[in-house]
Structures are given as structure tokens and as C-alpha cells.
Residue, then its C-alpha position, 0 to 999 in steps of 0.5 A: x482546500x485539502x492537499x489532494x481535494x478532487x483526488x479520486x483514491x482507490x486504495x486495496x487493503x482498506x479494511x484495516x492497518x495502513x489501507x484504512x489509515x491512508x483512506x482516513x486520511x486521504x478523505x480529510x485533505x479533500x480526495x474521495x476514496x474508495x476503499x477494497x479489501x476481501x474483507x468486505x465487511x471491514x472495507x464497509x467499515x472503513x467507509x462509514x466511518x470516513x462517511x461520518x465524518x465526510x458525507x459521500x466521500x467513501x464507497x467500498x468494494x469486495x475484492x480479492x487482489x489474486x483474482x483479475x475479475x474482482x478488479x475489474x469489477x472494484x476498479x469499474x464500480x469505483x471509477x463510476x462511484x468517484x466519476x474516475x480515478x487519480x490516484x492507485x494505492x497498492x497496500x494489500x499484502x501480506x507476510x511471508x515468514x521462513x527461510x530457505x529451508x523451512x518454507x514451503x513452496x505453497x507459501x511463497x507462492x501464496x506471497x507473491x500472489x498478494x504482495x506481487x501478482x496483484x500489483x502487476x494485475x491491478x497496475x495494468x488494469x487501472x492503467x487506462x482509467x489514470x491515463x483518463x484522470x491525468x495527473x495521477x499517480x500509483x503508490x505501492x506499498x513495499x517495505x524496509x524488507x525489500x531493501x534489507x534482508x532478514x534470514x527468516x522472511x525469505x518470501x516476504x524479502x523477495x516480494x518486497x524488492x520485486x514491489x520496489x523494482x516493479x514501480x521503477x519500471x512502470x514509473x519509466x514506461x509511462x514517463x516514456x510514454x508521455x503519460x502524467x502518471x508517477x509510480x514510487x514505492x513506499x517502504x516502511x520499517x515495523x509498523x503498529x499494524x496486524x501485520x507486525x503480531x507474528x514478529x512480536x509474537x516470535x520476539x515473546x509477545x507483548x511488551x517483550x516481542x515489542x521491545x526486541x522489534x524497536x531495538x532495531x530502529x536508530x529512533x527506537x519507536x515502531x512507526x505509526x500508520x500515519x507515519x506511513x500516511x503521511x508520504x502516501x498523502x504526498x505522492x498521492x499530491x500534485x506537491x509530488x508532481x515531479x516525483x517518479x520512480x523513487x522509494x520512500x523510506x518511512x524507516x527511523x534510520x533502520x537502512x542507513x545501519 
């Protein structure tokens, strides 16, 4: 049996980077998975790709994380596609560079939208479906730049370390409430991700951008999706039964400097 076989994942942002790489591995260790992202076509993507390798263990779904109505509508078609749902992954997110100075209001805005509003939204919504799949858990996906600020990543800083007091806080209501539902936070440092471009595109590009980015990391590597996937693939396991309220740093030592 795999690590989280009767698992049942919703996983926003699975269209690539780490949603599509927790999805993948999710579905080897036994979980079904649903996969959403606004980029449809790539969420479908993912889920083929998942299905050829595991039939009938992947469905996917168009959504946009900003707007109530879509989930609503993913988290209804998922939980009648997978007969419910365990485990909530909020992955989609999106960076949010500039100072204090330089940024303006409708980026920030834009970032918290995504990387924040959603989580809340979403969070609340899929409450009652993980109530009615106990044990289950919900695993956001904050970053090293929640812990540790950057003077050019305002936004992006402050939306990470709203995502890492927010799961603290719903870790304890529903332990308050008598609820088998966990919340933790994962935080990892530059991962080989899209999203990572814009740094190393600001670091030079390539190589050189590269290079500047993983200078910064006592173990002097970025991390890798499954790097990541590894601890989602934990706390989305009764191996993490008594684990709530915790941050998980995937980070080659980068916060401990």
C-alpha cells in the first residue's frame, strides 16, 4: 500500500511547478488527486499525464483561486469525481516583487489576492468536505520569504508570513474544535520553478542569475520540486497524524544564517 493509498488531494495550482509535482507524487504513493489551476489546459495536462501512469487517479478542473464561485464549483466537482476530499494543498501563488517605494498598490493587491485571499476562501469552503473525510489535513504553501525578508519583495514577504500565521491559526480552531484536521505551512527556499525566472533573470540570467541565487544556501543547490514534494507527501499522511500548526522548512539551511 503507498503512503496516503485512499488519500483523496485537491491541489490548486497544478498546472505545473510544485502543484503538478505534489499531484505526481501524491498519486504514486496511492492518494487520488484532483488537480486545478486557471490554466486549464495544463491542469488537463497534469492529469493525463498522472492517469497514464495511474488510471483513474487524476481529474482536473478550471479555476481561478481569486474567485469564490470557482471554488465552489472545483471543490463540488472534486469531491463527487474522488467521493470526497482529505486532503486541501494550497500551492497556487504568485510573486510579488518591488520595495516599499517602487511597488505599486495594484500589485500588492494582486499578491494578496492569490498568494493569500485564496487560502482564506478556499480554506473555509473546503472545511466541511475534510470534516466529512476525517483524518485530514490542509497544507499551505508559504515560503523561506515568509520567515526572512528580502528589501525588494515587499509583497511577496508579506503574503508569505500572512500564509504561515494563517495555518497556525486554523491549525488551532480545529483542534479547538475537536476536528481530526491539521494545518501546517511549508516554506521552501529557490526552487527550480517558473516562478524562480524573475530572480534569476534580476541575478543576469542563466547560469549567472542561477549561480547568485544558490550562494545564498549553506547547501549550495536550489531545491528541487520533489525536495518540496516530499514533506507535502508527509503531512498529507496519517505518518503526520499529530503534527498541527507547525512550518516546514525545505531551505538548505538559508534561515538558520
Amino acid at each position: 500500500m503507498g503512503r496516503v493509498a485512499g488519500k483523496k488531494a485537491f491541489i490548486t495550482g497544478g498546472a505545473q511547478g510544485l502543484g503538478a509535482c505534489f499531484a505526481r507524487m501524491l498519486a504514486q504513493e496511492g492518494a487520488q488527486v484532483a488537480v486545478t489551476d486557471v490554466n486549464v489546459a495544463g491542469a488537463e495536462k497534469t492529469a493525463a499525464e498522472i492517469n497514464a501512469r495511474h488510471p483513474g487517479a487524476a481529474c482536473a478542473f478550471a479555476h481561478d483561486v481569486t474567485k469564490k464561485a470557482d471554488w465552489e464549483s472545483a471543490l463540488e466537482g472534486a469531491a463527487k469525481a474522488m467521493g470526497g476530499i482529505s486532503v486541501l494543498v494550497n500551492n497556487a501563488g504568485v510573486g510579488g516583487w518591488g520595495n516599499i517605494e517602487s511597488d505599486s498598490f495594484e500589485n500588492w493587491r494582486r499578491t494578496f489576492d492569490i498568494d493569500v485571499d485564496s487560502i482564506f476562501t478556499g480554506t473555509q469552503l473546503a472545511i466541511p468536505y475534510l470534516k466529512a473525510s476525517q483524518p485530514a489535513s490542509i497544507i499551505n504553501i508559504s515560503s523561506v520569504a515568509g520567515l526572512i525578508a528580502h528589501g525588494q519583495m515587499l509583497a511577496y514577504n508579506a503574503a508569505k508570513a500572512a500564509v504561515w500565521m494563517m495555518s497556525k491559526s486554523i491549525a488551532l480552531h480545529c483542534a479547538a474544535a475537536g476536528y481530526d484536521i491539521r494545518c501546517n505551512s511549508v516554506h521552501p527556499v529557490f526552487t527550480r520553478t517558473p516562478i524562480i525566472d524573475p530572480l534569476i533573470a534580476m541575478g543576469g540570467g542563466g547560469a549567472e542569475g542561477e549561480a547568485k541565487l544558490v550562494r545564498q544556501i549553506p547547501m549550495k543547490r536550489l531545491a528541487e520540486p520533489e525536495d518540496v514534494g516530499y514533506a507535502v507527501l508527509y503531512l498529507a499522511s496519517d505518518e503526520s497524524r499529530f503534527v498541527t500548526a507547525a512550518e516546514f522548512k525545505i531551505d538548505g539551511g538559508i534561515t538558520a544564517q
